[in-house]
N, C-alpha and C positions, 0 to 999 in steps of 0.2 A: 504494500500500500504506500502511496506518495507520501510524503511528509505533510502536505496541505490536510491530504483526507486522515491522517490520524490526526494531526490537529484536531480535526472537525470530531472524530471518534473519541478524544479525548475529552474534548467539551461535550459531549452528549454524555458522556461516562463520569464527569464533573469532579475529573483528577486536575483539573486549572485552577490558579488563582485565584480566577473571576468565576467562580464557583463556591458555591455555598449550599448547605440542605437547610430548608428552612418549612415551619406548617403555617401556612397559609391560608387566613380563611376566602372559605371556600367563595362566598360573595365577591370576592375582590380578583378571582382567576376568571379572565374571558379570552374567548375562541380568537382562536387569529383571523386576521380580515383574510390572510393567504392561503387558507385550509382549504381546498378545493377537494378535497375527498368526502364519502358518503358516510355519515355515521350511520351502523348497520346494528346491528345484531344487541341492542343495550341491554334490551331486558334477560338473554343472556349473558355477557356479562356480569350484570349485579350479581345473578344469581352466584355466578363464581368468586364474586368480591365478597356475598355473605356467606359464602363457604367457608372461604380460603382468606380471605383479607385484602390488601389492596398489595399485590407481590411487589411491582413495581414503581417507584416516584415520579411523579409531572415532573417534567421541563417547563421553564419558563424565563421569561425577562420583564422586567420589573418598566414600564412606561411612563413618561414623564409624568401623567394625571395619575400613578401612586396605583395604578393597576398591577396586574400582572399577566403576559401574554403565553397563553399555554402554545410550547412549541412541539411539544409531545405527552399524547394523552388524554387527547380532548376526548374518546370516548369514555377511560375511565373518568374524566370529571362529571360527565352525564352521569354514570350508572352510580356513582358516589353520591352523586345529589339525589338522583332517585331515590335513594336509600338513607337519607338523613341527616347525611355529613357534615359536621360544622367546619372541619379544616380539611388538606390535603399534605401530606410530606412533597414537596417542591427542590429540583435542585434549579437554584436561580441562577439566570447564565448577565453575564456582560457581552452582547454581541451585537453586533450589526444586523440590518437590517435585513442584507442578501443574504450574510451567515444565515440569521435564522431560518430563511426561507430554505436553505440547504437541508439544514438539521431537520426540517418538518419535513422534506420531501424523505430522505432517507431514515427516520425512524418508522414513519408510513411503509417503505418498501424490507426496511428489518421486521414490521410488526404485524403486517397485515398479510391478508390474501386479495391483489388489486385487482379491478374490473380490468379489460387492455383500455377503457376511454380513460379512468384513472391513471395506467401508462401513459398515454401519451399524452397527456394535459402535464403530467410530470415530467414528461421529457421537456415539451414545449417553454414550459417555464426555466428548467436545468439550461437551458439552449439561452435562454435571454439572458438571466441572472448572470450566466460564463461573460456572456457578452459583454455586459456592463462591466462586469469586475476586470475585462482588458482594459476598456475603456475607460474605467479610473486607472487604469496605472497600476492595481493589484496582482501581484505574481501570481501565476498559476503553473503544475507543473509542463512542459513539454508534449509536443502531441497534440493530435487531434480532439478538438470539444465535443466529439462525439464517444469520444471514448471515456473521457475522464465523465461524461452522463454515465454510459456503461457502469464507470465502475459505481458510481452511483445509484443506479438501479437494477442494478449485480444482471446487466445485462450483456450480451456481447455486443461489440461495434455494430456486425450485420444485422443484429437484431433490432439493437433501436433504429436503423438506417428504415427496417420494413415499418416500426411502428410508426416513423414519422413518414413514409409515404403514403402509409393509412389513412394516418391521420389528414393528410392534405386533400386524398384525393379520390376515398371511398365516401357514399353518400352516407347520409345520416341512419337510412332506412337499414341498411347492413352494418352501421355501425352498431345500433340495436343487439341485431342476431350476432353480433361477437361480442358483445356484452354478456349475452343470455346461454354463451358458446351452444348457437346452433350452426354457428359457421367456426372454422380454425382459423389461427391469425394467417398461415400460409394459404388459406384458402381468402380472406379478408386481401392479402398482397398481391392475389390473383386478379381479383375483380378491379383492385385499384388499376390495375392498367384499363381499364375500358373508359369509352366515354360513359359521360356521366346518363346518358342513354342507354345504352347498352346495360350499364347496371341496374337502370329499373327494370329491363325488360328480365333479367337475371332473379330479381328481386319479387315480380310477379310471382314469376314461376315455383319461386320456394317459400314462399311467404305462407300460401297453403297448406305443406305437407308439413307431419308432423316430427317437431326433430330429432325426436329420440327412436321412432320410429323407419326413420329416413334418411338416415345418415349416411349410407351408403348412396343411394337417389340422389342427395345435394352433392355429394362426392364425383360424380359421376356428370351433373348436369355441370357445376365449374370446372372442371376439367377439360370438359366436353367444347370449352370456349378455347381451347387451346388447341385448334384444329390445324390438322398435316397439310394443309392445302396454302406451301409458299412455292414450290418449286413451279415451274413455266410448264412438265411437265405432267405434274398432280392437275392445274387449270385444264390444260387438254385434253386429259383422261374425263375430268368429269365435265368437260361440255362437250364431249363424243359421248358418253357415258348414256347406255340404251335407245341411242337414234335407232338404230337397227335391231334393237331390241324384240320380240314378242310377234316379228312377221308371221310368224306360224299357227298365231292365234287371230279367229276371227272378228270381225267385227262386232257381230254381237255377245261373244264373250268380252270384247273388252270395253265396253256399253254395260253389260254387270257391272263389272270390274269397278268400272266408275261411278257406277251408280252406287252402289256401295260406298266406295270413298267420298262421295260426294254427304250422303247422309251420316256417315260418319264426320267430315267438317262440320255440317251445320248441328249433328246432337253435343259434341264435346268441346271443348274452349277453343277460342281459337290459338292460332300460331303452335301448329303442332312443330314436332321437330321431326328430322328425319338424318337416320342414321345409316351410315353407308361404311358396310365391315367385308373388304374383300385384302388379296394380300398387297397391292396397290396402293389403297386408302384406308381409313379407321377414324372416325371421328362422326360427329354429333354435331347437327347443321341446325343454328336456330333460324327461322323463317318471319317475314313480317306480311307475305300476302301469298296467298296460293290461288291459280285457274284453272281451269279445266279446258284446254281446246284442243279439238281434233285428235283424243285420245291421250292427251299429252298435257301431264300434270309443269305447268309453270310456274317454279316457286320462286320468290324474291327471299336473300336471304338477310336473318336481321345484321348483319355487319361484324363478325365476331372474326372472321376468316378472311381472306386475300381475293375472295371473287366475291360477286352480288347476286347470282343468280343461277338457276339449274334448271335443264330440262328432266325429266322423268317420265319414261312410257312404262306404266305397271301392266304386269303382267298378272295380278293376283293379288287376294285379298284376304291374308289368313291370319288368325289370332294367333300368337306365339306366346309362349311362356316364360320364353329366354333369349334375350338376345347378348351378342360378344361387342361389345365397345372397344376394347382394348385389348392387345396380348393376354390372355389367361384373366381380363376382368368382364366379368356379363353383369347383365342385370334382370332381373325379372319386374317388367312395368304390366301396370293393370292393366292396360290399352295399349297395346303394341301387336301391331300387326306388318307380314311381312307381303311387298308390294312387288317385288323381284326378285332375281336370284341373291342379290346381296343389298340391297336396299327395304329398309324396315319405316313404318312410319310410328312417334309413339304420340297418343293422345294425353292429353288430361282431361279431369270432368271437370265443366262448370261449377264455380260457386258462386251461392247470392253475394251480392254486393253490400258490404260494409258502411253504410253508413258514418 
């Protein structure tokens, strides 16, 4: 550890000078204005504080109006007051301003178990605060600021590198679902690449399904955005891809064929996907408008991939119980049916609309 951050470990540990244990009543300790994290769980807590006692001392610094600013601990001061408390044991610091903003971020990432939006609101701020303290003229050690956050929030460098691209550049709707972890943060640094379009239409689609139940389905439909279709010769396979397809079937089988498809569009949501698993290509096409002419499925695709659009002559229209997306990954979808020799379409159902 640097010299600066034991510094900082030693002032939290209130083996300094400017260190003192002192009991403090409890009236006179209030929250810091810079505590951006959630106080969660109190009424557990207390319960462990009328157990057990209070194991651990507040942090705090003593402010010019004769307060004192709790800079760790603010939820045992909750669960303490709850419970009747007239003082608190206090180790009372001499710090600065941005110091203590450090020590709150890092007792928070020593004590807690954080949301990733709590990460990265704590990165974001670690990111400012470094900034300032160049900008006064305060030493810091060598290196990158991204890393000395790292050690701060006992991250790796790439690590916070994804949570602040998150942070910038996933919408708020998916920031949600990696709060509530129905998404991964590697799956969170995936969607971060799409436009901010493309993520709702992502967001749609799993916003539905349930996520302890689905987890492999959400697995599968983000991934699924990271489609093999860059090479000049992947484009050409699939805009040749079944022109010639199904000559040997007649007209009015493939007049079924579509007429089936066609009733299948209009009972299930729209912008089905469609997946094309041969040894050529492997991926998961999401679509934003599908036609029907001259036998021949025209689908516009939603933008996730390197082309816009695909012809499709199906040749059949059969429910399946399993399809392969990827080397040795399958999935089994409730509406999935296969439309040619290696092209599948998968449906979802309709739901009412949310209010």
């Amino acid at each position: 550890m640097s010299s600066y951050l034991t510094g900082l470990a030693a002032k939290i540990n209130g083996v300094e000078k400017e260190s003192f244990t002192q009991e403090l009543d409890i009236n006179n300790l209030v929250p810091s204005s810079n505590n951006f994290y959630g106080i969660r769980e109190i009424e557990e807590l207390a319960e462990s504080i009328k157990e057990n006692g209070l194991i651990h001392n507040l942090v705090a610094r003593k402010k010019d109006n004769g307060t004192y600013e709790i800079i760790s601990g603010e939820r045992r001061f909750h669960a303490a007051k709850s419970l009747g408390y007239k003082t608190l044991p206090c180790q009372v610091k001499e710090i600065s301003d941005l110091d203590a903003e450090i020590m709150l971020i890092q007792a928070n990432v020593e004590q807690r178990e954080l949301l990733p939006s709590e990460k990265m609101e704590g990165i974001k701020r670690l990111k400012d605060i470094y900034e300032q303290k160049k900008t006064n003229g305060d030493q810091l050690p060598k290196g990158k600021i991204r890393d000395l956050i790292g050690q701060d929030m006992k991250l790796s460098g790439v690590q916070v590198g994804r949570y602040q691209k998150v942070d910038k550049d996933l919408i708020e709707p998916l920031k949600e679902k990696l709060d509530k972890e129905e998404i991964t943060l590697t799956q969170a640094h995936t969607l971060s690449s799409l436009t901010k379009d493309e993520q709702d239409v992502i967001h749609k689609e799993i916003k539905a399904l349930d996520p302890k139940e689905s987890k492999e389905e959400v697995e599968i439909l983000i991934n699924g955005i990271k489609q093999p279709v860059e090479s000049k010769l992947d484009k050409q396979l699939l805009d040749e891809m079944h022109n010639d397809q199904a000559n040997d079937i007649s007209p009015i089988v493939n007049n079924n064929v579509l007429n089936e498809l066609q009733e299948a569009l209009d009972t299930f949501a729209s912008q089905p996907k469609f997946i094309i698993s041969n040894e050529a290509v492997k991926g998961i096409f999401y679509t934003s408008k599908i036609e029907i002419n001259d036998l021949i499925l025209n689908i516009e695709l939603a933008g996730f991939g390197r082309i816009s659009c695909m012809n499709i002559k199906p040749s059949r229209f059969e429910k399946v119980e399993e399809i392969e997306v990827e080397e040795g990954k399958r999935i089994t979808p409730k509406h999935g049916y296969k439309i040619s020799e290696d092209v599948y379409i998968w449906f979802r159902e309709k739901h009412p609309k949310i209010e």
